[in-house]
C-alpha positions as a printed Julia matrix, in Angstrom:
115×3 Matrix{Float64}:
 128.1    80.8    57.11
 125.47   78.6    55.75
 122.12   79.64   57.59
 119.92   77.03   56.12
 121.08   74.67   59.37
 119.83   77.03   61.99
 117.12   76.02   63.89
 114.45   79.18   64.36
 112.61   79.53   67.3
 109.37   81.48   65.83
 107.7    81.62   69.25
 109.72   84.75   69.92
 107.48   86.29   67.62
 104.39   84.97   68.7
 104.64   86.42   72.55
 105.68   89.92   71.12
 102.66   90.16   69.21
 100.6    88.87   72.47
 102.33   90.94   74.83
 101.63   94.18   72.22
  98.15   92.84   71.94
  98.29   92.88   76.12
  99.88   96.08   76.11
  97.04   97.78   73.71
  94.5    96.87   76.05
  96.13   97.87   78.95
  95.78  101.2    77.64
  92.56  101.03   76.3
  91.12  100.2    80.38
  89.37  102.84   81.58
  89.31  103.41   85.56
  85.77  103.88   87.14
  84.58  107.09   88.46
  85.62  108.05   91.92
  82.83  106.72   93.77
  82.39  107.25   97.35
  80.41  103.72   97.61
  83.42  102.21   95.84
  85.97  103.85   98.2
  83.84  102.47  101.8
  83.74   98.39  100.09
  87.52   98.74   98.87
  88.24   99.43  102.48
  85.79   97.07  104.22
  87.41   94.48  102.47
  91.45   95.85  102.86
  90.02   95.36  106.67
  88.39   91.47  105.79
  91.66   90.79  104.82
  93.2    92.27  107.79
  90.64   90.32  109.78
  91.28   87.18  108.22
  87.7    86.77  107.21
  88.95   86.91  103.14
  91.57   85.54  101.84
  94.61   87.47  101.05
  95.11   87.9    97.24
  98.46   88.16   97.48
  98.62   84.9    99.21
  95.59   83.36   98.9
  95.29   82.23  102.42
  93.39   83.83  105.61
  95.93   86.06  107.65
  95.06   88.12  110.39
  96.61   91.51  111.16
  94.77   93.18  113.94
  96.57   96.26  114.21
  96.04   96.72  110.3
  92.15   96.11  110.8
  92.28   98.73  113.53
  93.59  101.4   111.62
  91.54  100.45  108.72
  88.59  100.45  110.57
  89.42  103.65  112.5
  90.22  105.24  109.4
  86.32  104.21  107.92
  85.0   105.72  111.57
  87.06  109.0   111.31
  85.3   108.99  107.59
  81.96  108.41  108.76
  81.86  111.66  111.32
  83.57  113.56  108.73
  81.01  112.65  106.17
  77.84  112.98  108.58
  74.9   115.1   106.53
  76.67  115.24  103.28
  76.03  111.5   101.93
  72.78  110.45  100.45
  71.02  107.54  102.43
  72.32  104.63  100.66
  75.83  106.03  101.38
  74.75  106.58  104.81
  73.53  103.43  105.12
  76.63  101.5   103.72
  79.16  103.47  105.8
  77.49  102.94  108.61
  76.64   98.86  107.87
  80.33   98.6   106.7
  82.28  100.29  109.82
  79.39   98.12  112.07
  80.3    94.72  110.64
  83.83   95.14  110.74
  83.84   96.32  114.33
  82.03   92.85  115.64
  84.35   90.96  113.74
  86.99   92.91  115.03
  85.82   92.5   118.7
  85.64   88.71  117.9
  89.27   88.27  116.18
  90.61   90.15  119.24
  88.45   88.33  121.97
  89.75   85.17  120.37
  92.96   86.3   119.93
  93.28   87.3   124.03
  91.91   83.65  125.43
């Protein structure tokens, strides 16, 4: 068989090395420090989602899940009297901002869900 004819697709090569470049870093990211600060904001804005006041990544569009915002909320409430005298004041201050905001837009999304 006569393989000067053959028509090489080179690109083949050219992903691998990408995707091992990709793959290198991948390993090389380092996860933050457990942060309690980090842990409130990742779920005040799981419940934006919920609430429809941020976009959905998945989706990117606003959807509303009420029950979801409930429990999320809840959940940051529950967290907040568990927490009570053993968080600095700026953690303090951000629970307690966080589970605040989410609970008027909460009442809102529901109010305007019921008319």
């Amino acid at each position: 068989m006569d393989d000067s004819n053959k028509n090489v697709d080179e690109s083949w090569k050219e992903k691998a090395s990408q995707e091992k470049e990709e793959l290198k870093n991948k390993e090389n990211f380092k996860l933050p420090e457990p942060d309690f600060k980090f842990f409130v904001t990742t779920l005040g804005i799981q419940a934006s989602i919920a609430l429809g006041l941020i976009d959905n990544p998945s989706t990117s569009k606003k959807e509303v899940d009420l029950n979801q915002a409930k429990f999320i909320i809840d959940t940051l409430s529950m967290l907040k009297d568990k927490t009570k005298g053993n968080l600095n004041e700026e953690e303090t201050n951000l629970i307690e901002n966080v589970v605040y905001e989410l609970k008027i837009n909460y009442a809102s999304q529901a109010q305007g869900e019921n008319k």
